[in-house]
C-alpha positions, 0 to 999 in steps of 0.5 A: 547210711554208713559214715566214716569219722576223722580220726583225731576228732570229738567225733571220733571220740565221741563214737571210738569208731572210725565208721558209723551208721546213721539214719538219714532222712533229709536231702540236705547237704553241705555244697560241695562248692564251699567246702574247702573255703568253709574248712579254711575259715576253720570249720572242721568235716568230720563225717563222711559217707559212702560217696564222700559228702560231708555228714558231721561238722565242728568248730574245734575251738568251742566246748562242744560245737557238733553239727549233723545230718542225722538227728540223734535224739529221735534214737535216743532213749533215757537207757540208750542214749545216743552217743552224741546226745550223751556227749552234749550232757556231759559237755554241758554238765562240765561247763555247768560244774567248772561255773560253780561258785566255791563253797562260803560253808 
């Protein structure tokens, strides 16, 4: 399934493309019905597909907050990791490495 990404976005960083295509096997989604009250409280839709149903979400003030339809780890791989699962690495490696101690040596 094709998904445009928001320009200005972690996703669209994350990505350096403006559409996507994903896999998708689910028949969930956001409810229409909530989505501008849920952009209002702060919740960002970032991924969009062809018939204009929210795909991606985040939370712009968290390290790294990315919420899905797809599941990208069932296509990552440990030579090809998912661009959003490498993402989630280097995020956690950041935080992991700004929490570290000084050296008493």
């Amino acid at each position: 399934m094709k998904v445009s990404v928001v320009g200005g976005t972690q996703a669209a960083a994350i990505y350096g493309q403006s559409v996507i295509e994903e896999e998708f096997s689910c028949n969930y989604g956001l409810n229409p019905e909530y989505q501008a009250r849920l952009a209002a409280a702060g919740l960002s839709l970032t991924g969009f597909d062809e018939r204009g149903e929210v795909r991606m979400i985040e939370l712009r003030d968290r390290r790294f907050y990315l919420g899905t339809l797809f599941l990208p780890q069932l296509v990552s791989t440990k030579l090809a990791p998912h661009p959003v699962v490498a993402a989630f690495v280097r995020a956690t490696a950041a935080f992991a490495e700004s929490r570290r101690l000084p050296s008493l040596a």
